[in-house]
C-alpha positions in Angstrom: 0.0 0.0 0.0 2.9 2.5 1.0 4.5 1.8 -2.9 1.2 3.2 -4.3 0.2 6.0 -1.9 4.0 7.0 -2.9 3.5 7.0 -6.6 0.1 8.8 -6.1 2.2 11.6 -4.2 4.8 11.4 -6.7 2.0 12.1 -9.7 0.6 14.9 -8.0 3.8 16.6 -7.3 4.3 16.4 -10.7 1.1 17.7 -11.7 1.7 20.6 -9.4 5.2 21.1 -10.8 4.2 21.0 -14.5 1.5 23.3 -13.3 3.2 25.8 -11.2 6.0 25.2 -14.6 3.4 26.4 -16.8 2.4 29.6 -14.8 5.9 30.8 -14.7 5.8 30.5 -18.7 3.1 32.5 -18.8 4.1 35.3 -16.9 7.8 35.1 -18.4 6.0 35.7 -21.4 3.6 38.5 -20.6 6.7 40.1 -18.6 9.0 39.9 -22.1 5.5 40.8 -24.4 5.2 44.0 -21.7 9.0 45.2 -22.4 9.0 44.7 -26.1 5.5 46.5 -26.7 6.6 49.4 -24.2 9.9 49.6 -26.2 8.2 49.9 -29.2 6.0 52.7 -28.3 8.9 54.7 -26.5 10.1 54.4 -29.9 7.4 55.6 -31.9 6.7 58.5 -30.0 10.3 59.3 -30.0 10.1 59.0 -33.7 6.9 60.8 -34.2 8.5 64.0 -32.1 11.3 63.7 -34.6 9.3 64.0 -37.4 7.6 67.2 -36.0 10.9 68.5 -35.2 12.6 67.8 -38.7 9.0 69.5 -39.7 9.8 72.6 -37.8 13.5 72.6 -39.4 12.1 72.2 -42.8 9.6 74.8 -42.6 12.5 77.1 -40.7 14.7 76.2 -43.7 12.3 77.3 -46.0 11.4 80.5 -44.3 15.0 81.6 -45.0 15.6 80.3 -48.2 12.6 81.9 -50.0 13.7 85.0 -48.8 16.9 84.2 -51.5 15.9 82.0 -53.8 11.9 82.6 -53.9 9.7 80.2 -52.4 9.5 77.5 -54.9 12.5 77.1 -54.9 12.8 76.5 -51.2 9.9 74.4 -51.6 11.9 72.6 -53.8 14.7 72.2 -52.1 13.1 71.0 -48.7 11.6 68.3 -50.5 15.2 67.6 -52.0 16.2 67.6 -48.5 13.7 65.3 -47.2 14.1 62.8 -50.5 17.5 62.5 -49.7 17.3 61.8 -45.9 14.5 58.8 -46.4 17.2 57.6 -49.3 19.6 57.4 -46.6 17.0 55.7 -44.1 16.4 53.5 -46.7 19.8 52.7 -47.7 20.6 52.2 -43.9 17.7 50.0 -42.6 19.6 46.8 -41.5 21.9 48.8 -39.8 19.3 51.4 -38.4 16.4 48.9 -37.5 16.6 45.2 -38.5 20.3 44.8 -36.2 19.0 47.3 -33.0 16.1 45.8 -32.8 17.3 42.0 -33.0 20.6 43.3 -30.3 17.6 44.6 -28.3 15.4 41.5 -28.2 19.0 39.4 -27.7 19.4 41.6 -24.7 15.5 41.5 -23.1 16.4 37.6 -23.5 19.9 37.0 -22.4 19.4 38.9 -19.3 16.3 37.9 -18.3 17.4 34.2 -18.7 20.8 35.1 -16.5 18.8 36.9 -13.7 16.4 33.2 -13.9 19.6 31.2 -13.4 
Protein backbone atom coordinates (compact mmCIF):
# COMPACT_ATOMS: atom_id res chain seq x y z
CA UNK A 1 0.00 0.00 0.00
CA UNK A 2 2.93 2.55 0.95
CA UNK A 3 4.51 1.78 -2.89
CA UNK A 4 1.15 3.24 -4.30
CA UNK A 5 0.17 6.02 -1.87
CA UNK A 6 4.00 7.05 -2.86
CA UNK A 7 3.46 7.02 -6.63
CA UNK A 8 0.09 8.81 -6.09
CA UNK A 9 2.18 11.56 -4.20
CA UNK A 10 4.75 11.36 -6.67
CA UNK A 11 2.03 12.07 -9.71
CA UNK A 12 0.60 14.92 -7.95
CA UNK A 13 3.79 16.57 -7.33
CA UNK A 14 4.31 16.39 -10.65
CA UNK A 15 1.05 17.69 -11.69
CA UNK A 16 1.72 20.65 -9.37
CA UNK A 17 5.19 21.09 -10.80
CA UNK A 18 4.20 20.96 -14.50
CA UNK A 19 1.49 23.25 -13.30
CA UNK A 20 3.23 25.83 -11.23
CA UNK A 21 6.02 25.19 -14.59
CA UNK A 22 3.42 26.37 -16.76
CA UNK A 23 2.38 29.57 -14.78
CA UNK A 24 5.89 30.75 -14.73
CA UNK A 25 5.76 30.48 -18.69
CA UNK A 26 3.15 32.49 -18.79
CA UNK A 27 4.05 35.28 -16.86
CA UNK A 28 7.80 35.13 -18.44
CA UNK A 29 5.98 35.72 -21.39
CA UNK A 30 3.59 38.52 -20.61
CA UNK A 31 6.69 40.09 -18.64
CA UNK A 32 9.05 39.95 -22.07
CA UNK A 33 5.54 40.80 -24.41
CA UNK A 34 5.20 44.04 -21.67
CA UNK A 35 8.97 45.24 -22.44
CA UNK A 36 8.98 44.69 -26.12
CA UNK A 37 5.49 46.47 -26.73
CA UNK A 38 6.58 49.42 -24.17
CA UNK A 39 9.92 49.62 -26.17
CA UNK A 40 8.24 49.89 -29.22
CA UNK A 41 6.01 52.73 -28.28
CA UNK A 42 8.91 54.69 -26.46
CA UNK A 43 10.05 54.39 -29.91
CA UNK A 44 7.35 55.59 -31.94
CA UNK A 45 6.72 58.49 -29.99
CA UNK A 46 10.31 59.29 -30.01
CA UNK A 47 10.12 58.96 -33.68
CA UNK A 48 6.88 60.85 -34.16
CA UNK A 49 8.47 63.97 -32.06
CA UNK A 50 11.35 63.67 -34.62
CA UNK A 51 9.32 63.95 -37.39
CA UNK A 52 7.64 67.20 -35.96
CA UNK A 53 10.91 68.46 -35.20
CA UNK A 54 12.58 67.81 -38.67
CA UNK A 55 9.03 69.46 -39.69
CA UNK A 56 9.77 72.61 -37.79
CA UNK A 57 13.46 72.57 -39.43
CA UNK A 58 12.14 72.19 -42.83
CA UNK A 59 9.58 74.84 -42.62
CA UNK A 60 12.53 77.07 -40.68
CA UNK A 61 14.70 76.17 -43.74
CA UNK A 62 12.33 77.31 -46.03
CA UNK A 63 11.36 80.52 -44.34
CA UNK A 64 15.02 81.56 -44.98
CA UNK A 65 15.55 80.32 -48.24
CA UNK A 66 12.62 81.90 -50.03
CA UNK A 67 13.72 85.01 -48.81
CA UNK A 68 16.92 84.23 -51.45
CA UNK A 69 15.94 82.03 -53.77
CA UNK A 70 11.95 82.57 -53.85
CA UNK A 71 9.72 80.22 -52.43
CA UNK A 72 9.47 77.52 -54.85
CA UNK A 73 12.47 77.07 -54.93
CA UNK A 74 12.82 76.52 -51.20
CA UNK A 75 9.91 74.42 -51.58
CA UNK A 76 11.89 72.56 -53.76
CA UNK A 77 14.70 72.20 -52.10
CA UNK A 78 13.13 71.05 -48.67
CA UNK A 79 11.60 68.33 -50.45
CA UNK A 80 15.17 67.59 -51.96
CA UNK A 81 16.16 67.58 -48.53
CA UNK A 82 13.70 65.29 -47.17
CA UNK A 83 14.12 62.78 -50.45
CA UNK A 84 17.46 62.52 -49.75
CA UNK A 85 17.25 61.76 -45.88
CA UNK A 86 14.53 58.79 -46.44
CA UNK A 87 17.18 57.56 -49.32
CA UNK A 88 19.58 57.41 -46.64
CA UNK A 89 17.03 55.75 -44.13
CA UNK A 90 16.39 53.50 -46.68
CA UNK A 91 19.80 52.72 -47.68
CA UNK A 92 20.59 52.22 -43.93
CA UNK A 93 17.74 50.04 -42.55
CA UNK A 94 19.65 46.82 -41.53
CA UNK A 95 21.89 48.77 -39.78
CA UNK A 96 19.32 51.45 -38.35
CA UNK A 97 16.42 48.92 -37.49
CA UNK A 98 16.62 45.22 -38.47
CA UNK A 99 20.31 44.80 -36.22
CA UNK A 100 19.03 47.33 -32.97
CA UNK A 101 16.10 45.80 -32.83
CA UNK A 102 17.33 41.99 -33.02
CA UNK A 103 20.63 43.28 -30.29
CA UNK A 104 17.60 44.60 -28.30
CA UNK A 105 15.40 41.52 -28.25
CA UNK A 106 19.04 39.38 -27.70
CA UNK A 107 19.37 41.59 -24.66
CA UNK A 108 15.46 41.46 -23.06
CA UNK A 109 16.39 37.57 -23.53
CA UNK A 110 19.95 37.00 -22.42
CA UNK A 111 19.38 38.91 -19.35
CA UNK A 112 16.29 37.89 -18.34
CA UNK A 113 17.42 34.22 -18.67
CA UNK A 114 20.85 35.06 -16.52
CA UNK A 115 18.76 36.88 -13.66
CA UNK A 116 16.39 33.24 -13.91
CA UNK A 117 19.56 31.23 -13.37
Amino acid sequence: MELKEDFESLAKDVQEYLKRSLDNTKLTLVEELSLMIGNALATMIVTMMLFVALLFILAAMVALLSEVVGFVLAMLIAGAVVVILALLVYLLRSRLFIDGIVGHLCRIFIIKKREHE
